[in-house]
C-alpha positions as CSV (number, residue, x, y, z in Angstrom):
1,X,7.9,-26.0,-10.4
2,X,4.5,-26.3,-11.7
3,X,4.6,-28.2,-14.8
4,X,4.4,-25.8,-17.8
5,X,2.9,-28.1,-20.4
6,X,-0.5,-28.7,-18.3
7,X,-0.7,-24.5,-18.2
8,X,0.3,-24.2,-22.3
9,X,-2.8,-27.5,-22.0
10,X,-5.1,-24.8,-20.5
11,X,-4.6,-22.9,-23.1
12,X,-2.3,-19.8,-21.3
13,X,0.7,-18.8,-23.2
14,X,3.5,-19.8,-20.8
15,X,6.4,-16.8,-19.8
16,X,8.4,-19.0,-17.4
17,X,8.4,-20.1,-14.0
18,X,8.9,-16.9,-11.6
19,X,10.7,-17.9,-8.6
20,X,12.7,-14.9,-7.7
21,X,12.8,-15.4,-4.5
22,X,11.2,-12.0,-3.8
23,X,7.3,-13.8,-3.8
24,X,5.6,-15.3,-1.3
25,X,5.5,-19.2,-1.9
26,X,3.0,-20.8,-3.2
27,X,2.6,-22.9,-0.4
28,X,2.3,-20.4,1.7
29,X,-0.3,-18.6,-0.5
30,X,-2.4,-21.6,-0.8
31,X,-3.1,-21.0,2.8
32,X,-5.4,-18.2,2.1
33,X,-7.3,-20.2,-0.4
34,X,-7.6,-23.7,1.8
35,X,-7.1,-21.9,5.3
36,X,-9.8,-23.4,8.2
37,X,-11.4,-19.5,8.2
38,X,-11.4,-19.0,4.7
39,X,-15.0,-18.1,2.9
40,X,-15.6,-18.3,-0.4
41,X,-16.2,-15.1,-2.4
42,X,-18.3,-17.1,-4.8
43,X,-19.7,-20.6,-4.7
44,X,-20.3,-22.7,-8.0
45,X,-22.5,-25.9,-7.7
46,X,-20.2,-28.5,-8.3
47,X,-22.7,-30.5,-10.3
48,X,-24.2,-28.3,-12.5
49,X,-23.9,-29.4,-16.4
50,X,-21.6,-26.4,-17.1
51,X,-19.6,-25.8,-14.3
52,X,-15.6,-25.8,-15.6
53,X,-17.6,-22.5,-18.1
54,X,-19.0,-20.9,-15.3
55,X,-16.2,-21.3,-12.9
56,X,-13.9,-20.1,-15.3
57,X,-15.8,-17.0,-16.0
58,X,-16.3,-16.2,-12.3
59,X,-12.7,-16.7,-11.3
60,X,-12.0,-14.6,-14.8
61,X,-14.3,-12.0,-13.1
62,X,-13.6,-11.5,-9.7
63,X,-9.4,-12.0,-11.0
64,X,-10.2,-8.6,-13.3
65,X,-12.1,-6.8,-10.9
66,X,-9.5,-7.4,-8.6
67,X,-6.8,-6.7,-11.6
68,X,-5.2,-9.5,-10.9
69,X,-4.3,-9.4,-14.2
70,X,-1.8,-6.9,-15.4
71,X,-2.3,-4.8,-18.3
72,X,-1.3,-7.5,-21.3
73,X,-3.5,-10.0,-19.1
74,X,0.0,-11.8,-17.2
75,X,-0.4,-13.1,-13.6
76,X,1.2,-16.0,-11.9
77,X,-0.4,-19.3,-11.4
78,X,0.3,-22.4,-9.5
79,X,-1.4,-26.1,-9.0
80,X,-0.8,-28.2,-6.1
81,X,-0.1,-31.9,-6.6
82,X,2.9,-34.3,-7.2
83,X,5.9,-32.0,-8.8
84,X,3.6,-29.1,-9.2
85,X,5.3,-26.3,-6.7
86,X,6.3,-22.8,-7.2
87,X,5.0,-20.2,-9.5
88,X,4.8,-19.8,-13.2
89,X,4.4,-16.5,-15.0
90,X,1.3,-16.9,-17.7
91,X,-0.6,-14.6,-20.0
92,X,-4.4,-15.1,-20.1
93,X,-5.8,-16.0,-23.8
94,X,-9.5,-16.2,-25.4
95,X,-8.8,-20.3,-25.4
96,X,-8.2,-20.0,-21.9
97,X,-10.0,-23.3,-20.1
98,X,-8.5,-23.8,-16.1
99,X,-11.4,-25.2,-14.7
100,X,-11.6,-27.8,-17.3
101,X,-7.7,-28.2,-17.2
102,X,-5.9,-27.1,-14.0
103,X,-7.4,-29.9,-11.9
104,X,-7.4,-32.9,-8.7
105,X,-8.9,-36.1,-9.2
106,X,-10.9,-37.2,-5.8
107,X,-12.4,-40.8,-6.9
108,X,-14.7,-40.7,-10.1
109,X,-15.1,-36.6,-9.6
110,X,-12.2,-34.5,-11.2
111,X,-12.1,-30.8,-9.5
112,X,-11.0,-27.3,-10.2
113,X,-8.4,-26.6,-8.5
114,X,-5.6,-23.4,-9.1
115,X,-4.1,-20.3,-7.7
116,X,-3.5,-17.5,-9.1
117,X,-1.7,-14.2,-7.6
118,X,-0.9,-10.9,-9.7
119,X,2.1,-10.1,-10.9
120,X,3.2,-7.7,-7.7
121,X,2.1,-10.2,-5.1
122,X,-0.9,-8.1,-3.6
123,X,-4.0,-10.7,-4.8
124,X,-4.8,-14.1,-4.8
125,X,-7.8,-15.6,-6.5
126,X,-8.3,-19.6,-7.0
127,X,-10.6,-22.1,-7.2
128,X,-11.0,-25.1,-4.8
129,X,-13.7,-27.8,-4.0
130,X,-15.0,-28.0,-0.8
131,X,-18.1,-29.7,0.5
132,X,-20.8,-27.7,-0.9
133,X,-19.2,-26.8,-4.1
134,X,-16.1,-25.2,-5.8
135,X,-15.5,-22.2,-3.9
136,X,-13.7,-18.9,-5.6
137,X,-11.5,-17.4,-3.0
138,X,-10.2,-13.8,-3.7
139,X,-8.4,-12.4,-0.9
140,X,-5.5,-9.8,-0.3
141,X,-1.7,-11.1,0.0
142,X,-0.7,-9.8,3.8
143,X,2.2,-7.6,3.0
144,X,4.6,-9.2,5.7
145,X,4.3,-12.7,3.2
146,X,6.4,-10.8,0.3
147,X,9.7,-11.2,1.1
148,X,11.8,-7.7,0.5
149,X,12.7,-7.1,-2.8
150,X,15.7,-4.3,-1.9
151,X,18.7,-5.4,-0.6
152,X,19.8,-4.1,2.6
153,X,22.7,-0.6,2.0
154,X,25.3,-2.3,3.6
155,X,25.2,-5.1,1.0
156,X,24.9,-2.4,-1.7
157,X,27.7,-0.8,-0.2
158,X,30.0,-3.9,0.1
159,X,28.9,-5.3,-2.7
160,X,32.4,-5.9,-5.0
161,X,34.4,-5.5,-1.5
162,X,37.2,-8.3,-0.2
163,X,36.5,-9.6,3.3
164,X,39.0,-7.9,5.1
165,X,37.4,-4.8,3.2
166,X,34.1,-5.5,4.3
167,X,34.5,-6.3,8.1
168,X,36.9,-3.3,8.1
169,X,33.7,-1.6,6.4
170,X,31.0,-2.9,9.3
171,X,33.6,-1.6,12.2
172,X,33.3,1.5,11.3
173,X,29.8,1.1,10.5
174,X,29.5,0.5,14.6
175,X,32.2,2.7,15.3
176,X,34.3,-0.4,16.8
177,X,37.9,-0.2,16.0
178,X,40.6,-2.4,16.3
């Protein structure tokens, strides 16, 4: 799980982690943010004197126009490296400060780096370094990543049944009989 007191750090008010096992993962939704034919939707020099301000406003940006960001600013965030997995539900605040916060350290050089995917799994927007400078990435979740969030009506309808009730229940559903 991504470790709650780095995102409460970066100044987001922290809901809770949101694995519900209806969501893509995260690893699999970093993909379309590190993917070998990804382009970036934005590029921010990496060594310009106010970079973690500008690449928080651009993600901040391109996350809105996108409305990544529900209605009371929540959307779900994750950072890759060592424990940091899975998804955690976040609101968005004024003291708000990822680029600064939600980092990787590659030698001397720290870089943004952070996912972020609204609330009904349909966006993504992060921000990784890559050669020629921290890249914004906005892109569309493919609809076959979210896993289905209604169960199946045969495990409605069994739902509460014994066993011998519910393969009694799926013979007749094929119209075997004993």
């Amino acid at each position: 799980m991504t470790d709650m007191s780095l995102l409460a750090a970066a100044g987001l008010t922290v809901i809770g982690p949101a694995e519900d096992g209806t969501l893509p993962t995260a690893e699999v939704a970093w993909r379309l943010l590190t993917g070998i034919s990804v382009e970036p939707t934005l590029v921010v020099p990496d060594d310009g004197p106010d970079r973690d301000t500008v690449v928080d406003a651009a993600w901040l940006r391109l996350a809105r126009e996108a409305e990544l960001l529900d209605e009371h600013g929540e959307f779900l965030l994750a950072v890759p490296g060592a424990g940091a997995s899975g998804w955690a539900h976040v609101r968005w605040t004024p003291a708000a400060r990822l680029a600064e916060n939600l980092t990787r350290t590659s030698g001397l050089h720290r870089y943004p780096e952070f996912l972020a995917m609204s609330l009904d799994s349909r966006v993504v927007c992060g921000a990784t370094d890559e050669e020629d400078g921290i890249w914004i990435v906005r892109a569309q979740v493919p609809p076959q990543w979210t896993r289905p969030q209604e169960p199946h009506p045969d495990a409605i309808a069994m739902a509460g049944m014994t066993l011998r009730e519910r393969v009694e229940f799926l013979r007749r559903r094929s119209g075997q009989t004993e």
